[in-house]
C-alpha positions as a printed Julia matrix, in Angstrom:
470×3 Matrix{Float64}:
 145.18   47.03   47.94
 142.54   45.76   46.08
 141.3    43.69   49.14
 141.25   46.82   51.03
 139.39   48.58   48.57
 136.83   45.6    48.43
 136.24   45.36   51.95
 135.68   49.36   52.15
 133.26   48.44   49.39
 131.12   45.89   51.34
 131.17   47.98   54.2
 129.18   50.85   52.74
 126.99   48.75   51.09
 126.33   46.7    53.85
 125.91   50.01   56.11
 123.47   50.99   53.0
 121.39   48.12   53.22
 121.24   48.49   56.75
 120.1    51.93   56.53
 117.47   51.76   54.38
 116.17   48.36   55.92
 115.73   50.79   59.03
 114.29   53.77   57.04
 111.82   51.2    55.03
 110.84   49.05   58.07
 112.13   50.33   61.37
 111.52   53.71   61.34
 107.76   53.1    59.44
 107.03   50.83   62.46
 107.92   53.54   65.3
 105.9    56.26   63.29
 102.95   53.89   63.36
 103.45   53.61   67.43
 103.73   57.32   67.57
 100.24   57.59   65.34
  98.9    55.42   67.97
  99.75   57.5    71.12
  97.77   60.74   69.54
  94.91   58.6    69.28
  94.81   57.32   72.07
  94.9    61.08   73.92
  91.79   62.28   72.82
  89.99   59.42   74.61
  89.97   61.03   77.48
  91.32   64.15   77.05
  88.32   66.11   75.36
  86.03   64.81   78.89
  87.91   67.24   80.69
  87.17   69.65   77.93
  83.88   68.68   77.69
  82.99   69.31   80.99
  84.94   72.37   81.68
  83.33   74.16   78.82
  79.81   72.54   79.42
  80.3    73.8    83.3
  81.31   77.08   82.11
  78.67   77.98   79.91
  76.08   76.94   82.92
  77.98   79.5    85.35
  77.89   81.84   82.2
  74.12   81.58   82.04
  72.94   82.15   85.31
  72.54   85.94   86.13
  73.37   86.48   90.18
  73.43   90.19   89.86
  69.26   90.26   90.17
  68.6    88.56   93.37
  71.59   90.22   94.62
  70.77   93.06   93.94
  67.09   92.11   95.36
  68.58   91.21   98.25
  70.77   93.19   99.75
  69.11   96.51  100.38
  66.95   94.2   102.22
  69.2    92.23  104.4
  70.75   94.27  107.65
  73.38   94.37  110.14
  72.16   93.41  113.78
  73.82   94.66  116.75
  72.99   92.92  120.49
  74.22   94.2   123.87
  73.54   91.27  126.04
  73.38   91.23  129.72
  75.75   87.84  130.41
  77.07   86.39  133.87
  80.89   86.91  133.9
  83.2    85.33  135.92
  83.26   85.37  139.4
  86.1    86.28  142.05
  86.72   85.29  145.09
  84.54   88.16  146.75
  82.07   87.57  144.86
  81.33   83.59  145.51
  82.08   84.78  149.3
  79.38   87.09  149.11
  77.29   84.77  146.94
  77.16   87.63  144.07
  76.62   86.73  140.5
  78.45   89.3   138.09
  77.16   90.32  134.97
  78.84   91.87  132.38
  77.16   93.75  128.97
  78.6    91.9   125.91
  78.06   93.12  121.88
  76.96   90.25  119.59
  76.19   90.83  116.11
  74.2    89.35  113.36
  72.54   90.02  110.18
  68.21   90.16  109.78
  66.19   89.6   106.4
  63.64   92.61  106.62
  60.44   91.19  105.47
  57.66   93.76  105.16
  57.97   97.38  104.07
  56.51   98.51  107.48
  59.67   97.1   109.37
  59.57   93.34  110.17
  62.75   91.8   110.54
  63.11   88.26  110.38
  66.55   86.97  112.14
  67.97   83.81  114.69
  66.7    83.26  118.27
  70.75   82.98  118.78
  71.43   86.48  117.39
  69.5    88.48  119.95
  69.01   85.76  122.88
  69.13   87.92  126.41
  69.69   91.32  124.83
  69.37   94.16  126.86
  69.4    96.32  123.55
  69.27   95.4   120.37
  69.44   98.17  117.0
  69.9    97.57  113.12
  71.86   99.29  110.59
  70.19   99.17  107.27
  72.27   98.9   103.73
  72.05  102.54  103.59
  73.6   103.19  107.22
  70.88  103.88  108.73
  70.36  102.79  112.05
  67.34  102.24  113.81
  66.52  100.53  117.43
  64.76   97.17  117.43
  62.29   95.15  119.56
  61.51   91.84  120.1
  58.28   90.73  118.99
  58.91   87.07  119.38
  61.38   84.13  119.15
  61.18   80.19  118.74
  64.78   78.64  120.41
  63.18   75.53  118.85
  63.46   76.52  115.17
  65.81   79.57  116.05
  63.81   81.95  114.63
  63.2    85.47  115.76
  61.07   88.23  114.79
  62.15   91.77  115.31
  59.86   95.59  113.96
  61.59   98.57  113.3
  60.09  102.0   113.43
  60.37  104.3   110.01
  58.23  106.56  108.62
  60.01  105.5   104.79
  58.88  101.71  103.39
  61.44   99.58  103.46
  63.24   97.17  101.05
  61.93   93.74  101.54
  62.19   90.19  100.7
  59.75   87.87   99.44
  59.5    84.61  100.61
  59.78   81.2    98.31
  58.95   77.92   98.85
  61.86   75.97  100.33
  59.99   72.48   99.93
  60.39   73.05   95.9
  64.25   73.91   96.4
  66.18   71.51   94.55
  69.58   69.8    95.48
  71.27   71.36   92.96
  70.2    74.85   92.77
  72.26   77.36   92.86
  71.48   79.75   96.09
  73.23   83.04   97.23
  73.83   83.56  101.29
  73.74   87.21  101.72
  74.61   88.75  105.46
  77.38   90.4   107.7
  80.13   88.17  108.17
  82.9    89.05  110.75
  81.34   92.61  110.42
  81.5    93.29  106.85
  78.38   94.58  105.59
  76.77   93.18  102.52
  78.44   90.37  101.62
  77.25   88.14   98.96
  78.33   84.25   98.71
  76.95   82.19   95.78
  77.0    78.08   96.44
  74.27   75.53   95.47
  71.99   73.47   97.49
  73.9    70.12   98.96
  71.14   68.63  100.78
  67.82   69.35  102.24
  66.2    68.19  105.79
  69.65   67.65  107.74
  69.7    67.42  111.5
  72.58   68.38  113.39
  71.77   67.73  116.63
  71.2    63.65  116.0
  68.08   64.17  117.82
  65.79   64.45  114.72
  64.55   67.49  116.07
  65.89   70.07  113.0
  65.75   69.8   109.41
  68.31   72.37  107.5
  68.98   72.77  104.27
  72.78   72.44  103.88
  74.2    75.01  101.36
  78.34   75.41  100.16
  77.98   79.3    99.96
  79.89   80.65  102.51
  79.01   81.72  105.52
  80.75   82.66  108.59
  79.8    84.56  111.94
  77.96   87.3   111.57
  75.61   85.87  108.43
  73.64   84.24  111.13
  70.27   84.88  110.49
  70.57   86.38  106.55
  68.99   85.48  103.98
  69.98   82.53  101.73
  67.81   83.39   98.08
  67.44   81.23   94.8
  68.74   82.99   91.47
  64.95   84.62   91.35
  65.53   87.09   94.67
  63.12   84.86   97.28
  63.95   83.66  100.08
  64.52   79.98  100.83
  66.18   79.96  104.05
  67.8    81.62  106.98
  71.78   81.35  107.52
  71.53   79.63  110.71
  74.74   77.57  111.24
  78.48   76.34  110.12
  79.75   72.75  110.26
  83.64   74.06  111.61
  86.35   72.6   114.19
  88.07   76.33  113.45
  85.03   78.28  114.19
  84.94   79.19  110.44
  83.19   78.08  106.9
  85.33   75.41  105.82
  82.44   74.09  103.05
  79.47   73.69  104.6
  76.43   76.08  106.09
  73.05   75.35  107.58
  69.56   77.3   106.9
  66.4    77.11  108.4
  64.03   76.38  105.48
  61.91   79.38  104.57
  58.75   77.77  105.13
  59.36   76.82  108.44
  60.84   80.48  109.37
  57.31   81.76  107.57
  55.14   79.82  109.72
  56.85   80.7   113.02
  56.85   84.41  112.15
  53.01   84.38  111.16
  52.54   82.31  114.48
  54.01   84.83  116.43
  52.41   87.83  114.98
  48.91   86.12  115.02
  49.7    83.87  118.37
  51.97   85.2   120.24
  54.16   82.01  120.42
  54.41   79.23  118.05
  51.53   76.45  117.12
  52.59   72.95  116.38
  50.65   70.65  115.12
  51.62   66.98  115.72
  51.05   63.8   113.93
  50.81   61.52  117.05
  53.53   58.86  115.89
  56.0    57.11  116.77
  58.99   55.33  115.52
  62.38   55.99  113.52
  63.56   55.95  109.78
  64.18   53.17  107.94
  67.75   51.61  106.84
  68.87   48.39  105.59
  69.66   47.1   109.53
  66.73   48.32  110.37
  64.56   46.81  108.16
  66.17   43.68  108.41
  65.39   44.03  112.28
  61.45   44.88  111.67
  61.81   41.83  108.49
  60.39   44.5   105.78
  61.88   45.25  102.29
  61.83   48.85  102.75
  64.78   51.13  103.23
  63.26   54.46  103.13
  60.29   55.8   104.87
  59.24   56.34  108.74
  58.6    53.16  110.87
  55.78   53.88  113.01
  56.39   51.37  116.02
  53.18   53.25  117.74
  50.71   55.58  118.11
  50.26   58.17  120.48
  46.71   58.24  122.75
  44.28   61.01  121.7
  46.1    62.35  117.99
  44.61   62.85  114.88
  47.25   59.54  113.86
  44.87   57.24  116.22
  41.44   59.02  114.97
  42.3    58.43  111.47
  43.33   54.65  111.38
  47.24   55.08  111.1
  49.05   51.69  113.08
  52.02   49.93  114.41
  54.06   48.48  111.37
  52.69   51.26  108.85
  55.6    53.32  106.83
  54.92   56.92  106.09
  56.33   57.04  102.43
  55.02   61.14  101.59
  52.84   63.64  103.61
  51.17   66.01  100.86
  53.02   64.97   98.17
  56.39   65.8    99.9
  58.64   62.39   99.93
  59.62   61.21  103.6
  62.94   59.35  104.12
  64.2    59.9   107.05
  62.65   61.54  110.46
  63.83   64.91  109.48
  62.01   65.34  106.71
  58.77   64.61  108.37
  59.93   66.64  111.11
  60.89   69.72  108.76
  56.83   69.32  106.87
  55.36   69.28  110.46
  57.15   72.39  111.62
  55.41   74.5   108.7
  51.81   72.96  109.75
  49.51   74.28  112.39
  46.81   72.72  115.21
  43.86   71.44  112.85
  45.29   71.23  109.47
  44.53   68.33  107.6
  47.02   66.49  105.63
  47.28   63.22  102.8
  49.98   60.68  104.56
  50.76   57.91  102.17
  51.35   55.11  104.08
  52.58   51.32  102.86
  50.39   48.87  104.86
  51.05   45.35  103.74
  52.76   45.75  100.58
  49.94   48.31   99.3
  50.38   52.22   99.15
  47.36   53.78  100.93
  46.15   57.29  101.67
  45.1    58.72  105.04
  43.43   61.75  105.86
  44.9    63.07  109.49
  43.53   66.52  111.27
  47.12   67.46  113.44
  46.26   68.08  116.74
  47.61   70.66  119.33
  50.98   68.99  121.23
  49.82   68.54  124.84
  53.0    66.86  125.93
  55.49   68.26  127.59
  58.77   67.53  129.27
  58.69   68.98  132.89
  61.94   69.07  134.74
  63.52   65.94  136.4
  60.17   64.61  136.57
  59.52   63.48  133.06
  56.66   63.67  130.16
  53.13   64.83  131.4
  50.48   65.6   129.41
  46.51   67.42  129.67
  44.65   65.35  131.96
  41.12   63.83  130.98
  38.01   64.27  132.86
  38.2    60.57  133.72
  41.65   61.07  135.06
  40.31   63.96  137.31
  37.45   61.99  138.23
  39.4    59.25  139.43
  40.94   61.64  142.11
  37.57   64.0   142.6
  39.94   66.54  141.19
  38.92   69.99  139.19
  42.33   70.24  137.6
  45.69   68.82  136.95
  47.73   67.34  134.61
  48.93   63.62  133.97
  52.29   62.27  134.19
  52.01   59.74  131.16
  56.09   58.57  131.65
  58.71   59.33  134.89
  62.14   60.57  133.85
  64.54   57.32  132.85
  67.5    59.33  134.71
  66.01   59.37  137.77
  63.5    56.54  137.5
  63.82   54.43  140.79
  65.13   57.24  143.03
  61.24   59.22  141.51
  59.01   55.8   142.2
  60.64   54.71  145.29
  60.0    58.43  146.34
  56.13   58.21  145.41
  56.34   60.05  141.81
  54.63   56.96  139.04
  53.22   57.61  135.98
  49.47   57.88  136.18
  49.62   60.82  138.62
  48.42   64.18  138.76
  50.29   67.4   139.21
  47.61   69.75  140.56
  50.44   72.61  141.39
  53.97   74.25  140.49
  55.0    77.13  142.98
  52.0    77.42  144.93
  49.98   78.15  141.01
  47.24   75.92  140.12
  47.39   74.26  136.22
  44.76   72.93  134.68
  46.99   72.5   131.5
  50.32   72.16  129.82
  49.94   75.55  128.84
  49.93   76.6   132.22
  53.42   74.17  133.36
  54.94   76.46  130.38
  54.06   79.67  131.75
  55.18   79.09  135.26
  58.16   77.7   134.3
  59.02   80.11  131.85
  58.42   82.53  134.35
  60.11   81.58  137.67
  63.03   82.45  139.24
  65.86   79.75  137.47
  67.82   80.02  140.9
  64.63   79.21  143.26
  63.75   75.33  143.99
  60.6    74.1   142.3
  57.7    73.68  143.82
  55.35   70.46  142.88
  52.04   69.26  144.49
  50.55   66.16  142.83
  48.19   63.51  143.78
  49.9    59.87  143.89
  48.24   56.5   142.85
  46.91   55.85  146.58
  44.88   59.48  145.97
  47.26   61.42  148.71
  48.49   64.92  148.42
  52.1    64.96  148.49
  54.58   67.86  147.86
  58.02   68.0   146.62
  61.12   70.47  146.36
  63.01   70.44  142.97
  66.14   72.02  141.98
């Protein structure tokens, strides 16, 4: 018994020792671990906090209501009935009939003049028959063309109202900042004043890999029917008009496209004062610069515009500018890519003088350049032609003409084995005499699109020679 009693004994003292061995080291050892984990949490924990909170008090103090409120009374709801071909039957291609059909397009318009101007996308009202705008108020009034630009699709519409209109004023899109928050404000699928808030993503994009465009990219959304709207900074101006949607559902899925408002600014003031549009050109020519590139020409630089050469008779050539010089900033405004020095020239006119910075040889260096009228044109299957000189005309004992300066690359050898070479002068289209590209833009702009073309030139051996185009 008293064994038993002994060994119970030794047992709880035993399981006594063992317990507070574990309380004293054990359990002190996993608190410490524990400590440990809730210090380790706020590491990177409060980031998330930080930036949440830091994020919300920026959304928090930015007013939209403002420039909305600027805005929309001035932004309205375009409606085009467009005369379209529509399919043919089988009576019809017997008969050799085209069919037509009237189709409604809408569209939205920035009004930007209390007498009635209307500001809106060559797209939106291309081959209306008629063409009216509702205005924030439900008004409706009929609208006329005063002028459009399918090259920076820009149109300008007038209204008729005794009562000044709402307007918006115009910004300057070359100070718009990636970054800044914007509001797109149009008609989308309809619905009448619809406001969007995004910020700028990028500036000077081209979507048609041509560098022939330069957007501004925005992630308000936008979605038919906000083409040509108004996309505003926080202060109520306008820095751009809704022009397009990067979509494979025909939606906004997170990107949207604007025409920068100085470029829409200049083509409306060149239509009102013109007629059409003026473009001044720099007389260059090359591509923008990347790494390959660069490693290609053997220079450092990975930004700028490569000018490989220089066009014959531009302000570029009259001013000193060369083969192997990169254009680094035109008026203070940073070139990287083509776009961007395609987006400054759009806002400048014939005879405006501009600063290009240009890096010659390691050294930065300023050049004064007068931009000079474009009088190059692309003419139909035939190629690029351009004003002729006096010595050109001379050459032929000619009074007028223009100069084919290169021969289509498509057609090339079937043109030259056919007589057409560069160096020759087109002294006719359709029976009309031109004496300038001007005139090759009329007459085409003007003919019959079903009706051959009709071109008398004068080849290298000084012969007349005609030819039938289709």
């Amino acid at each position: 018994m008293k064994k038993f009693l002994t060994l119970v004994l030794v047992s709880v003292l035993g399981g006594a020792i063992t317990l507070g061995t574990y309380k004293t080291f054990l359990e002190k050892e996993e608190q410490t671990i524990a400590t440990q984990n809730e210090v380790e949490q706020p590491s990177f924990l409060p980031t998330n906090y930080s930036s949440t909170n830091t994020s919300l008090a920026a959304a928090e103090n930015i007013d939209f209501s403002t420039a909305a409120e600027k805005t929309v009374h001035a932004v309205v709801h375009v409606k085009n009935v467009a005369l379209n071909n529509a399919k043919p039957t089988l009576q019809d291609l017997f008969y050799g009939r085209i069919p037509q059909q009237r189709q409604l397009g809408t569209g939205s318009g920035v009004i930007i003049s209390p007498d009635g101007y209307i500001i809106t996308n060559n797209h939106v009202i291309e081959d209306s028959e008629q063409l009216s705008v509702t205005l924030n108020d439900n008004q409706t009034l009929e609208a006329t063309i005063v002028g459009a630009d399918p090259n920076t699709d820009i149109a300008l519409l007038k209204v008729e109202t005794n009562q000044d209109l709402p307007y918006v004023t115009f910004g300057d899109s070359d100070m718009a900042k990636i970054g800044e928050w914007v509001l797109a404000v149009g008609n989308p699928f309809n619905l009448t004043s619809t406001v969007t808030a995004g910020i700028i993503s990028a500036k000077s994009r081209d979507l048609s890999g041509k560098s022939t465009q330069s957007f501004i990219q925005t992630d308000a959304a936008v979605n038919p029917g906000n083409s040509g709207g108004a996309l505003v900074n926080t202060k109520g101006e306008l820095v751009g008009i809704n022009t397009a949607i990067s979509s494979q559902t025909g939606s906004y899925i997170g990107y949207s496209f604007a025409v920068p408002s100085n470029i829409a600014k200049k083509v409306v003031q060149d239509i009102m004062e013109f007629g059409n549009v003026q473009n001044g050109i720099l007389g260059v020519v090359g591509g923008t610069l990347n790494s390959n590139y660069a490693e290609k020409l053997g220079v450092n630089e990975t930004e700028g515009f490569y000018i490989d050469d220089i066009e014959e008779d531009t302000g570029a050539e009259a001013a000193g500018l060369k083969s192997g010089d990169i254009i680094k900033s035109i008026d203070g405004i940073k070139i990287n890519k083509f776009s961007d020095l395609r987006g400054f020239l759009n806002t400048k006119r014939p005879n405006d003088v501009v600063t290009v910075s240009i890096l010659r040889d390691g050294t930065l260096k300023d050049v004064k350049v007068t931009l000079l009228k474009n009088n190059r044109y692309i003419l139909p299957v035939i190629g690029e032609i351009k004003n002729a000189k006096p010595k050109d005309l001379k050459k032929f004992k000619l009074d007028n003409g223009v100069k084919i300066t290169k021969v289509n690359g498509t057609y090339k050898e079937y043109l030259i084995s056919e007589g057409i070479e560069e160096g020759n002068i087109i002294t006719a289209i359709n029976n009309t005499e031109v004496n300038s590209v001007d005139d090759v833009k009329t007459i085409l702009e003007n003919r019959d699109p079903y009706k051959p073309l009709s071109i008398e030139l004068i080849n290298s051996k000084g012969e007349k020679t005609r030819y039938g185009l289709r």
